[in-house]
N, C-alpha and C positions, 0 to 999 in steps of 0.2 A: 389745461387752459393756461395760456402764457400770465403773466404779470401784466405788462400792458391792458390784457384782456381783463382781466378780473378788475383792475381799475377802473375801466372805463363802464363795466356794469355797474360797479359801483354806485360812480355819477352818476348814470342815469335812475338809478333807485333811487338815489339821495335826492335828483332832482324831481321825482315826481313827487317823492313826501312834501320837499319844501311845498310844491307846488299845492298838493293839495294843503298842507300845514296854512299857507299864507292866504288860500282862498276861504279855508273853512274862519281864521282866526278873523280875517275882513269883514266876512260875511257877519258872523256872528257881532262882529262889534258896531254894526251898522245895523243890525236888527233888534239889538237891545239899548241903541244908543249910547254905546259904550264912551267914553273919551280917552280909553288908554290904546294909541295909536300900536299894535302887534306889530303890524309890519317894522317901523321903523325903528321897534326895538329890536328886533329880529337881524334886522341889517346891520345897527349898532355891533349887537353882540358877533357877528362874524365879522365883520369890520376889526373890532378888537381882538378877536381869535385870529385872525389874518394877520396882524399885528405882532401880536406873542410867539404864532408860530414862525413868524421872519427872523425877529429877534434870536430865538433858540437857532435856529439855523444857521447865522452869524456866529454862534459860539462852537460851531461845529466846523466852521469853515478853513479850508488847508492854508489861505496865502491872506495877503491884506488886502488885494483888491476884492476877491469873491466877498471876502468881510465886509469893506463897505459895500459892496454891490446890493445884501444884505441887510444891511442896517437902512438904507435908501430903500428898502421895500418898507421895511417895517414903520419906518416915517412917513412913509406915504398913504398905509393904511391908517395911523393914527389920526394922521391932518382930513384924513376922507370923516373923522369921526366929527366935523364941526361941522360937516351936512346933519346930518340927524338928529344932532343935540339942539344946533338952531331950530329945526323941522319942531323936536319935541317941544322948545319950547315957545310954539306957535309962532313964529316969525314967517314971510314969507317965503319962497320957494327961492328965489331970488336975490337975499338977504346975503349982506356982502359977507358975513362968516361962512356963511355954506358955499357961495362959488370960490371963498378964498381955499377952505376944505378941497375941494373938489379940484380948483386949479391947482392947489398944493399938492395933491395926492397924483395928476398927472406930472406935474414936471418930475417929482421925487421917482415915480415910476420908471419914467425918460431913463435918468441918473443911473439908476439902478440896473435897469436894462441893457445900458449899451456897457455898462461895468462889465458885466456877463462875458461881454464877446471882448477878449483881446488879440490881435493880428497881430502877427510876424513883427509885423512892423510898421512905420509910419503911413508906408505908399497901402499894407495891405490894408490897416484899420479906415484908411481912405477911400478904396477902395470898394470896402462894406459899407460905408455911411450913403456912396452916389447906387450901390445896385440898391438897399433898403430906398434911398432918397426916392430913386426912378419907380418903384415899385410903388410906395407911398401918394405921391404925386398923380403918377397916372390912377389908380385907384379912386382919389379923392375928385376926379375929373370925370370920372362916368357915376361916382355916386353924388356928386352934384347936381348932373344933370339929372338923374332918378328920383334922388330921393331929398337932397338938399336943400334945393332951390324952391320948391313951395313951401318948406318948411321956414326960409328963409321969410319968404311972405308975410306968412300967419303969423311967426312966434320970436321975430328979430334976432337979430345976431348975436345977442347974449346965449339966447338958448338954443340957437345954431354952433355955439364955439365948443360947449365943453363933446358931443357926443361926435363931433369933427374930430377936433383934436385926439379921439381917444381912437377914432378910425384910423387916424396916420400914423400915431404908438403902434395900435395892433398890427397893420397892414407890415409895416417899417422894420417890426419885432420880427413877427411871420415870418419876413423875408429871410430873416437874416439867419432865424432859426433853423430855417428849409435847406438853405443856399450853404451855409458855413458848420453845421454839425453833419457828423453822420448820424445814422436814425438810429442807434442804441444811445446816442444820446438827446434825443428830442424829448422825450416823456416829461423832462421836468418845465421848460421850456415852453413846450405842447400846453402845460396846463396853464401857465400864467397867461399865454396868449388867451387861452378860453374864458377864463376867469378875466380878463380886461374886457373881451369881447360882449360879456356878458352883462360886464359895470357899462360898459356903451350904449347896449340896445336898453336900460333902464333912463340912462341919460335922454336917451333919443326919446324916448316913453314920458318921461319927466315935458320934455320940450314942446310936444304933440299934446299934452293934457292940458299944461299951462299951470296946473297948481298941484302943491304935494298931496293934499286930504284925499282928492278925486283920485291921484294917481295912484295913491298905496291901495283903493279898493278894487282896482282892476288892473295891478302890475302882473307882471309876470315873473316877478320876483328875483331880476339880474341881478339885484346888487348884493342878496344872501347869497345866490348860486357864486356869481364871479365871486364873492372875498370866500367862497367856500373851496372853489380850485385856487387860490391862492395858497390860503393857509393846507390845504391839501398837495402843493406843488412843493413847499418849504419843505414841510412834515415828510416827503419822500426824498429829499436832502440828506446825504452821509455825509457829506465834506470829501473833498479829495484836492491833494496838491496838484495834481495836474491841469494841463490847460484844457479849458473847457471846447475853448475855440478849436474844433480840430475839421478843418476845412473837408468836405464832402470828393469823391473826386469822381461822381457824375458828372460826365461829361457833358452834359445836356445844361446843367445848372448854370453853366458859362451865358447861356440865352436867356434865361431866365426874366431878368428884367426887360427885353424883348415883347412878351408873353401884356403885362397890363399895358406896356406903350401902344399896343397894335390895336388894344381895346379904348383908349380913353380916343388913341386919331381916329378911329373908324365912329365915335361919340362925337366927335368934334365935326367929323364931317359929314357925319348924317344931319347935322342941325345945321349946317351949312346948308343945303340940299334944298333946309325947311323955307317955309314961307319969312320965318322971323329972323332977326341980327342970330348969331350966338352971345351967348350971354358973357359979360367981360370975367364974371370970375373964370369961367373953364377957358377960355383966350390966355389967362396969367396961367393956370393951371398947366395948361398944355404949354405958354411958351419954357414955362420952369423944367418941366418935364424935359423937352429938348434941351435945353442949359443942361443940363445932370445927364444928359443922355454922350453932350458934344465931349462935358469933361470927364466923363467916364474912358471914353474912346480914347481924348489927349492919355488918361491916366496907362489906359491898355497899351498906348504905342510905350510908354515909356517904360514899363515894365516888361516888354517885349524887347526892349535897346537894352535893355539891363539882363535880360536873360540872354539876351546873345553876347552879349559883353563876357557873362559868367559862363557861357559854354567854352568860349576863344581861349577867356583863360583857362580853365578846365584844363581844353584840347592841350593847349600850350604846357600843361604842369604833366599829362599824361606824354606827351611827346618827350620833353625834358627826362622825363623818369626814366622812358623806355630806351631812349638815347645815352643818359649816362649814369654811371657808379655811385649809389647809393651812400657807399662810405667814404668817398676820395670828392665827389660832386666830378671827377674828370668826365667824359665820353669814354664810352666803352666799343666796344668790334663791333658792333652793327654801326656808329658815327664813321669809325675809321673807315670803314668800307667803304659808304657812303658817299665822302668828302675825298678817299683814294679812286672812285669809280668817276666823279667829276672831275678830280683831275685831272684824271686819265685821257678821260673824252676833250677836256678841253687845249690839254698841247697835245694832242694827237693833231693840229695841223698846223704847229711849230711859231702861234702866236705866242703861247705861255711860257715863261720863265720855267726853268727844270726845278726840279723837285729829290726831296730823298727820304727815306723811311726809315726812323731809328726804330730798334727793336731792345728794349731792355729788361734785364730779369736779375734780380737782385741775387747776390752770391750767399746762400747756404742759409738763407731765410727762415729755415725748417726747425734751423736751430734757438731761433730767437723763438717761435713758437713753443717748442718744445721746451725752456729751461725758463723764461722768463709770460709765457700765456698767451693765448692769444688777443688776449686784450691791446697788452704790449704790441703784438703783431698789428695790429690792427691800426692802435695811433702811430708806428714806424711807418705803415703805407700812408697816411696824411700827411707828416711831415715829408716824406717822399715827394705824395703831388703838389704837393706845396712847393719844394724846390723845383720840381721840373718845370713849371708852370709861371714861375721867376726866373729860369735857365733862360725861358727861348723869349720868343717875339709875337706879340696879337695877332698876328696871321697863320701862327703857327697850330697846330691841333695837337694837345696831348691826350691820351686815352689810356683807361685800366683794361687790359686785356682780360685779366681774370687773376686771381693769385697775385703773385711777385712779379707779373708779368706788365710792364710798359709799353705804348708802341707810341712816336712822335712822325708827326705827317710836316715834312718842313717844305716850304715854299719858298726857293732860294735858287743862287747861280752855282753851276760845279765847282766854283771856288772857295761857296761858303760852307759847303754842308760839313767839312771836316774840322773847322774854326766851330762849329752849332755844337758840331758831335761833342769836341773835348769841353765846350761848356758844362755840356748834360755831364760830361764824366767827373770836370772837378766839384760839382754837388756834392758828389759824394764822398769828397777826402776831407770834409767839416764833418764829426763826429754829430751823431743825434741823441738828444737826449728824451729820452724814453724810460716813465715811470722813476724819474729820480736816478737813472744808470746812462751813461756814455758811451753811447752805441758805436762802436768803428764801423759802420755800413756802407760795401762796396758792392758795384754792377760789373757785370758784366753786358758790353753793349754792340749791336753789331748795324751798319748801317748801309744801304743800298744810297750809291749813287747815282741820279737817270737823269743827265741832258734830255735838253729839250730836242734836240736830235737824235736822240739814241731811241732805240725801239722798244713804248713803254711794257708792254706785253700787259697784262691782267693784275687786278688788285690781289687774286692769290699768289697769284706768282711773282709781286714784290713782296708781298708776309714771307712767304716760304725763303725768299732767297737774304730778309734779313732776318732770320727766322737761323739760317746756316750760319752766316756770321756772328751771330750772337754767341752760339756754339763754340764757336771756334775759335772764339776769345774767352770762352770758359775752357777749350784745352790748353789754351797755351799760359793758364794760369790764373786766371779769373781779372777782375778788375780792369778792365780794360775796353780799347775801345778796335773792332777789326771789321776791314771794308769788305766789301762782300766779291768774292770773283768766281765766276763760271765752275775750276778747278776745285774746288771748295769740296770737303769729303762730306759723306749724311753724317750729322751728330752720332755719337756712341755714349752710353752715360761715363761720366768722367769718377775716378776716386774723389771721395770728400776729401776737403786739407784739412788739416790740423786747426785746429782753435786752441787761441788761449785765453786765458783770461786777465785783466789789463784794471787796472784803477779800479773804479769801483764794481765790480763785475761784468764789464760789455765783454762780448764776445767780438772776435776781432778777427777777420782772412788776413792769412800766413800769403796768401798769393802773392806772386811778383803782377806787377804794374805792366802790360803792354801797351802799350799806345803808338 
């Protein structure tokens, strides 16, 4: 037998003893004319155990909201204790200590209760108060027309408000309980609702009798059972830091308050139907209902603008990523492609200004990893796209190939691409400095240049052809800058130069300059 199960046998053992405890202890004190009221000692005493066990609970609590959330039960059972002391000590039913009890102990409950649940956040704790509101409302609109409204009649609105108002808590609680936990966590929740519901139907009892003496010999004994699932709900309380609030993701739950709105309009319209007016409470009832119904919707659409807001950017931070280089922030070869494949298409019918593709790879880079780390290696590629990126011009695209490897997508006249080129080249005859050391760091760089007349051929087949020039200015010495021509031999791997070491230990290319 699960936990839940054996609890809930529990209660019901415990509720028939009460039951018979408070018939047999009535009975008996009404046939020997007793004057020591049982009942209402009875209720006292779990009233104040309902009480103590909140309290303890509080001390066990992980965060400072659960705490108070906590201590607002525990005050609420105390303040319920000025019902039955007044009762005891023969006052009437009515007696403004006991509905101040009894009002004291619903609002503290309120307090307490919605402590319970905290949302996301603003829109979402908003959110939870119009689905409880709508749930609450329409409820309170079909059990006025059932069960309210003659009671209204007979026993006024004093003794109409307290067993009302405890309908909207539980109904309100319920909802929220249903709607915003998952169900390993309803059991503690579960019982407080039960234990209010239970303080309710004594209230309702109290209201329908008219006076307490009559009503403790034939209750039914809510108000020991409900403070009995209180302090029983507390008492099954460990504490934990975590949020309580952990929203349900039944998909069905979204309709949920759907479900009493369809029942209180089909209440509203049957009595329409009737020979008589509808009566103007369920008229407010029902219009309130729709109010919470319209702003629930406003609230829906706006959290729906906000969720698509946060996919776009999402989308945008996933595209971003997948576009460019994690540690340089440049574009990487799938951007290059991309923006060289649009090019392409677009002076392919001689509207577009020509274009040229630098291709650069930094000379002997293997060795700054190798002597000085790759960390080192790492901040020389930023500083790298850092200058490139200061080289050219907004229109222009630079991108991390991969490694030591550069590509620059320029958007220019055949006059300019070789004035672009030796920009990108003299970047690199300013030394960088890296980890406190002065880095001589030179390119090698090679560039295609394609009139807008000239025939663009394929975004591979410009990589590949600055791809050869790049080469080819690593044979003829490194550092330098060589145009790309047809006759152009396939790279060979080239001997490393010589390094030496300079000031404070940068490694430095012995290469001659071509340009």
């Amino acid at each position: 037998m699960t936990r839940s199960r054996r609890l809930l046998l529990t209660l019901a053992v415990v509720a028939v003893l009460v039951w018979t405890l408070r018939h047999w202890l009535g009975t008996a004190a009404a046939t020997a004319g007793a004057a020591l009221p049982w009942g209402t000692l009875l209720d006292a005493a779990a009233a104040a155990t309902a009480s103590m066990q909140c309290a303890r609970a509080a001390t066990r609590a992980g965060n400072r909201r659960a705490r108070t959330a906590w201590i607002c039960q525990s005050l609420a059972c105390a303040l319920w204790l000025l019902a039955p002391l007044t009762w005891l000590a023969g006052a009437d039913p009515g007696a403004a200590p006991a509905d101040a009890g009894r009002a004291g102990f619903l609002a503290l409950a309120a307090a307490g209760f919605w402590l319970t649940f905290r949302g996301e956040d603003r829109r979402a704790r908003l959110r939870m108060m119009l689905d409880g509101g709508v749930g609450a409302a329409a409820t309170v609109v079909v059990a006025w027309a059932v069960l309210f409204a003659p009671l209204w009649e007979r026993a006024g609105a004093v003794a109409v408000a307290f067993p009302l108002a405890a309908l909207v808590l539980i109904i309100f609680y319920a909802f929220l309980a249903w709607t915003e936990l998952r169900p390993g966590n309803r059991r503690m929740p579960g019982l407080f609702v039960l234990g209010l519901a239970l303080v309710g139907v004594a209230d309702l009892r109290l209201a329908e009798l008219g006076d307490a003496t009559g009503g403790y010999a034939v209750d039914s004994g809510g108000w020991l059972l409900g403070f009995a699932c209180v302090a029983t709900a507390a008492g099954t309380y460990r504490g934990t830091t975590r949020r309580q609030s952990v929203r349900s993701t039944a998909a069905w739950l979204a309709y949920a308050p759907y479900v009493p709105l369809t029942a209180a309009a089909a209440t509203v319209a049957a009595q329409s139907a009737g020979p008589g007016p509808v009566p103007e409470p369920e008229l407010a009832g029902m219009a309130l209902v729709v109010l919470l119904v319209l702003l629930r919707q406003v609230l829906i659409l706006a959290e729906n603008r906000s969720l698509v807001a946060r996919l776009a950017a999402r989308e945008d931070e996933l595209l971003h990523q997948a576009l460019h280089c994690p540690l340089t922030g440049l574009g990487n070869r799938t951007l290059l492609t991309t923006r060289l494949q649009a090019a392409l298409s677009t002076g392919a019918d001689g509207t577009a200004p020509g274009m040229a593709l630098l291709f650069c790879d930094l000379d002997d880079f293997k060795r700054v990893n190798d002597t000085m780390g790759h960390q080192a290696g790492d901040e020389l590629l930023v500083q790298v796209a850092d200058r490139l990126r200061t080289a050219l011009r907004p229109q222009d695209t630079v991108v991390r190939l991969g490694g030591d490897e550069f590509a620059m997508l320029l958007l220019c006249e055949p006059d300019q691409a070789r004035p672009l080129a030796d920009r990108v080249w003299q970047t690199f005859q300013r030394p960088f400095e890296v980890d406190g050391h002065l880095l001589a760091q030179s390119a090698s760089i090679g560039l295609v240049d394609v009139p807008a007349s000239a025939a663009l051929g394929t975004a591979a087949d410009l990589l590949k052809a600055a791809d050869l020039a790049m080469y080819e200015a690593k044979r003829q010495g490194k550092n330098g800058v060589r145009v790309f021509a047809p006759a152009l031999p396939a790279p060979r791997p080239a001997p490393p130069d010589p390094v030496t070491r300079t000031g404070r230990g940068a490694p430095r290319s012995t290469g001659s300059a071509a340009r």
